[in-house]
N, C-alpha and C positions, 0 to 999 in steps of 0.2 A: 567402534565398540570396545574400547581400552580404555585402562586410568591410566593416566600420565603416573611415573613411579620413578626417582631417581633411583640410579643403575648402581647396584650392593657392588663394589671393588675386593670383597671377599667373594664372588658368585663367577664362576666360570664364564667367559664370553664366548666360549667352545668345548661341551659339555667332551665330544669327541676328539679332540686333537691329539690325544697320542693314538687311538684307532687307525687316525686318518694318516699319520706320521709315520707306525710301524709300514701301514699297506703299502705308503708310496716309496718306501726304502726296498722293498719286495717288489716293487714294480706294476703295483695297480695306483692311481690315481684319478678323484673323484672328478678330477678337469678334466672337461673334452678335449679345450685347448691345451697341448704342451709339447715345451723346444723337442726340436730335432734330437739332442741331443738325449734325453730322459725316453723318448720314444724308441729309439734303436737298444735302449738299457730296458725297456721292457718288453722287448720282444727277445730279448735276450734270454731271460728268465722266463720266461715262456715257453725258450725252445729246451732250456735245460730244464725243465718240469715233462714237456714232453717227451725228451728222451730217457728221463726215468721210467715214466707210465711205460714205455716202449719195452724198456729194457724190464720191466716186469712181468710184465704180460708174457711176454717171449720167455722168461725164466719158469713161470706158471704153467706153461704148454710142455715146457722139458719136463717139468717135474710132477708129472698125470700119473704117475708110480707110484711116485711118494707121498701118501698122506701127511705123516709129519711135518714134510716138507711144504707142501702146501698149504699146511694150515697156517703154518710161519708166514709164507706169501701171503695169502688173501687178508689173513689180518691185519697185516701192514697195508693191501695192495687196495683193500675196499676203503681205509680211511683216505688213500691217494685219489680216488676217483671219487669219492664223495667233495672233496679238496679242489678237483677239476673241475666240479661242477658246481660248488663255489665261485670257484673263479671266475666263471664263463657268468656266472649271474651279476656277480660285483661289475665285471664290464660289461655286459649289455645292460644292465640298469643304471647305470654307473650316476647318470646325471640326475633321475628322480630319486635314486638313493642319496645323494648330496643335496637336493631338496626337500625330502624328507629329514633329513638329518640338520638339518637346518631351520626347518617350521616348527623345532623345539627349542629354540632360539629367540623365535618373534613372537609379534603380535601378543596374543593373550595367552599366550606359554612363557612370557618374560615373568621371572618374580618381580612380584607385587607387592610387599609388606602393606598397603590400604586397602588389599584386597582380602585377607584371612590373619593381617598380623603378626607376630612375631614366628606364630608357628610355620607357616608358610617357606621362611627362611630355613628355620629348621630340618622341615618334613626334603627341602634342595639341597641342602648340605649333608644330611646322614645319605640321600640318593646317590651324593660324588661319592660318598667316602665308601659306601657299599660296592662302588663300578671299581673306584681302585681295589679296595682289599682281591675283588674277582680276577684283574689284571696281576695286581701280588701272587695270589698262589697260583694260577696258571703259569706265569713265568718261571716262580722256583720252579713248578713241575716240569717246566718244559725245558729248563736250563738242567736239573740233575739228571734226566733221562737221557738227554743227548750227549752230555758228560760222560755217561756211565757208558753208552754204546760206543761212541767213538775211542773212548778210552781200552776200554775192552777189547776193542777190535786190534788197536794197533796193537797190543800187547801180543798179539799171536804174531806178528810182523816179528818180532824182535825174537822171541820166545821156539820158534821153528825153522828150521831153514828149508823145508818141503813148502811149495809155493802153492801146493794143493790144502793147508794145513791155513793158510792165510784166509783171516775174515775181514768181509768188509760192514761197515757201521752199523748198513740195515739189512739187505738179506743179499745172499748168494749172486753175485756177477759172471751169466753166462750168457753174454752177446759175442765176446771173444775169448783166450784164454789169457788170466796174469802168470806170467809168469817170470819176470823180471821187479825190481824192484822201485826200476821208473815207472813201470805203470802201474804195479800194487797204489804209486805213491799219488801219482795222476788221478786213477779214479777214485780212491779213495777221498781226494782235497773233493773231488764232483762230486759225490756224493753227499757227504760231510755240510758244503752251501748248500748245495740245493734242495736238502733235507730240511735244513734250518731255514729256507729261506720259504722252502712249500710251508713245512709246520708253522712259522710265524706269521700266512695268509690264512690257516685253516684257525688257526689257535684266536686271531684277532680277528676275523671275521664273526664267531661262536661269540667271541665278547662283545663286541657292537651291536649286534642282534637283541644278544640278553642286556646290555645295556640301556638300549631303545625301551626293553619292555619295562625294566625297572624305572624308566625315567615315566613313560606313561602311566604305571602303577601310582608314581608320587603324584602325578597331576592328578587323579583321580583323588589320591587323597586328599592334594588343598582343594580341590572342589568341592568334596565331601567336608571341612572346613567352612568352606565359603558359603556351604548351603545351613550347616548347622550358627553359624555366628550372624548368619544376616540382619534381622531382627535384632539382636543384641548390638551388633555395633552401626550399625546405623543409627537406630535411636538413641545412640551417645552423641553420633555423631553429628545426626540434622535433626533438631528438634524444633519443629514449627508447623506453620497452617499446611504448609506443600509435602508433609512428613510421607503420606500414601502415595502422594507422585512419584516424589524421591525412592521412597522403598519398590516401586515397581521399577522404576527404570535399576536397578538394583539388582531386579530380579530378571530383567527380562538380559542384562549381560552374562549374569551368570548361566540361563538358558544356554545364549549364543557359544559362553566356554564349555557349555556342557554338547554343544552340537559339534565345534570343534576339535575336540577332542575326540569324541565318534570319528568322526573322517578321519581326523589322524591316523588314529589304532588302524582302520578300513585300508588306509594306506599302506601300514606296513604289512600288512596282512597280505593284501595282493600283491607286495613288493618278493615275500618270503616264502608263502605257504608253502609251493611246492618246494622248495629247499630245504625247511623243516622236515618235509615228509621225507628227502633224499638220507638224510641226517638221521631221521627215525629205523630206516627201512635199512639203512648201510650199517649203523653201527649195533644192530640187532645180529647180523653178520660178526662186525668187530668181536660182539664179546663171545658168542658162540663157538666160535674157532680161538680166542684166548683163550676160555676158559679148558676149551680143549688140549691147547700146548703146556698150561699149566697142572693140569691134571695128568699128561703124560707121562712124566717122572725121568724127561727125557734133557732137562732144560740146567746150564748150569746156570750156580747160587747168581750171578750177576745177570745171566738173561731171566733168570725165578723176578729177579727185583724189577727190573725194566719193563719186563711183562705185566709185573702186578701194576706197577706204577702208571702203565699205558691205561691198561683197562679202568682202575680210578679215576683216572683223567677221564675215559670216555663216556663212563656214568654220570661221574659229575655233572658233564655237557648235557647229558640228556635231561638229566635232573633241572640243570639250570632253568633251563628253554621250559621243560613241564610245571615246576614250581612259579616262574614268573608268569605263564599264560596260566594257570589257577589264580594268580595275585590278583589277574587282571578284570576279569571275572568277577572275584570276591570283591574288588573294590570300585567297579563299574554298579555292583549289584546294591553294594551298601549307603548310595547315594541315595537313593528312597530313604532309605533307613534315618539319612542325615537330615532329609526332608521332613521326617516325622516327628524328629527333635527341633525341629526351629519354634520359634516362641509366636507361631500364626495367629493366635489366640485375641481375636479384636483387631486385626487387619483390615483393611480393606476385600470387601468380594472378591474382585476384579484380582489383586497380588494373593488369596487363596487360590482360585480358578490356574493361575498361571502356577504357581506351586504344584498342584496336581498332577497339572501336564506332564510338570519334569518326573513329579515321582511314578506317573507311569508309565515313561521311555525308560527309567532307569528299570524296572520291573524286569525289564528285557535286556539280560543282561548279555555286555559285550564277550564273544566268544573265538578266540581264535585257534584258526587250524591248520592243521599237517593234509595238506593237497583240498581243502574245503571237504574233507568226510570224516576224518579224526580230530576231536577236540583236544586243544596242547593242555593239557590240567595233571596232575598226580594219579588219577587211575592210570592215563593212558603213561606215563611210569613205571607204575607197576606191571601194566601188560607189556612192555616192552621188555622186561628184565624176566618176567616169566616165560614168554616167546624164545628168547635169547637160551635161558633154560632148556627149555625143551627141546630146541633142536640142538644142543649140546647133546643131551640125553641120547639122541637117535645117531648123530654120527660116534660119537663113543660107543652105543650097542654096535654098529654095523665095526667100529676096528675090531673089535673084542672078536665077535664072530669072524671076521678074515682070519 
């Protein structure tokens, strides 16, 4: 059920390859199979992810006094375990996500130019050039922030000789005490990796995801192409006694990429949802308690800037994920719409009958969701930033009142 289409050498052959580049330098890898040698290198980073989480939670338990203090912790400590549990999905899915990641690669997900034309190429190349710009500014953000903290930090190293007076990159270390300046310098270099090495699994993770949807949003679009130009280029294209034959089997592949495509989305949807929802539910957290450390008036100008920066970075995220599952939606929905504009008009019975079909699967439009009860679209957006609000509001009444 494919047209044969020689292969665009301007068209990516691996829409995901720096995705899959970043994770396996972090130490997740979408191969089951791999040397001894990259296996002991990811459990390694494993274990130094774990003894962060360890080491914060235990820092969280000391610091049940301090609100301040706290809110510092959990806002960091809820994007670490949203991040953990990430991770733990990237490995146990690890191989239906490498072939899901992969069936937009094949078969009738390959560009086509004979199947919707020059736009087609198009609608695949502004889809890369939109995944990179997303990669582009995630990186600046995520290279200035950890500049600014690291930098920051050491500066108290230098600046104090009370080793109580010494901060490290991201929050307060109290597993033991520093109090020399081998070990300020020790955990601090652990901290520092393994910050940048978790954030670069959370941060590329959040991009692949939104990637996949932006890629399936584009195939919705050349199929909304391929449904509205059918009629027009076919009868350029075969004009003779077998023209109705022709235009049905025509119609009935485009069906098949429209069934396909269904199951895809289906796929990732079961691959993610509950992750989405973890992502939904944890960073409604995140900005709660940002917004609360920001409003404190407790924070100086370099943690004001690090904090604003964190929390735009973590709307973004949200935003991304809710505005590409609206795309998806809207443009799963708009395939009828492409069907109503085709030139049907003196067709064959039989290729209107089979037109119908699709314009009434597509009626029912594709919807995907955070745990299968919340749909991912721009309300649920908005309700999340309002939520996040609110319980801002209520722990800021209760400090006020202590």
């Amino acid at each position: 059920m494919s047209l044969r289409d020689e292969k665009d050498p301007e068209i990516l052959s691996d829409y995901f390859w720096f995705h899959k580049l970043v994770l396996k330098i972090c130490g997740v890898s979408f191969k089951e199979q791999e040397n001894l040698i990259y296996k002991i290198y990811s459990r390694f980073v494993q274990c130094l992810i774990g003894f962060l989480i360890f080491g914060e939670i235990y820092t969280i338990i000391l610091s049940r006094n301090d609100l301040q203090l706290m809110a510092e912790i959990i806002s960091v400590s809820t994007s670490h375990f949203l991040g953990l549990f990430k991770l733990s999905v990237l490995w146990k899915n690890r191989a239906s996500i490498a072939d899901a990641l992969n069936a937009l690669h094949t078969g009738v997900f390959l560009p086509n130019s004979r199947r919707s034309g020059l736009s087609e190429k198009i609608l695949i190349k502004n889809c890369i050039t939109k995944v990179y710009m997303l990669i582009a500014f995630h990186s600046a953000t995520l290279v200035a922030t950890v500049f600014n903290i690291i930098g920051s930090s050491l500066v108290t190293k230098f600046k104090f000789d009370d080793y109580e007076l010494w901060k490290m990159p991201w929050i307060p270390f109290r597993l033991f005490p520093i109090t020399t300046t081998i070990v300020y310098y020790t955990i601090y270099v652990y901290q520092t990796v393994t910050l940048i090495l978790f954030a670069c699994i959370i941060i590329t993770t959040d991009l692949m995801v939104v990637a996949v949807l932006v890629h399936i949003t584009t195939q919705f679009h050349i199929l909304a192409s391929v449904m509205r130009t059918l009629v027009e280029n076919n009868s350029v294209n075969y004009i003779s006694e077998q023209y109705d034959l022709y235009l049905r089997k025509k119609l009935k592949y485009a069906a098949y990429y429209h069934q396909e495509l269904i199951k895809l989305t289906d796929r990732f949807e079961e691959l993610f949802n509950m992750l989405v929802l973890a992502i939904f539910m944890g960073n409604c957290i995140v900005l709660c308690f940002g917004m609360y450390l920001m409003s404190s008036g407790e924070l100086e100008l370099n943690q004001l800037i690090s904090e604003f920066t964190y929390l735009i970075t973590v709307v973004m995220q949200i935003f991304l994920y809710c505005y590409y599952g609206n795309m998806i939606t809207e443009a799963s929905d708009a395939i009828s719409f492409a069907c109503y504009e085709t030139d049907f008009v003196g067709t064959d019975l039989r290729f209107q009958k089979g037109l119908l079909l699709i314009m009434m699967r597509s009626q029912r439009p594709i919807v995907l969701t955070a745990g299968k009860f919340a749909q991912i679209s721009l309300a649920a957006f908005v309700a999340i930033l309002r939520a996040s609000y609110s319980y801002f509001m209520v722990i800021k009444s209760s400090s006020v009142e202590a």
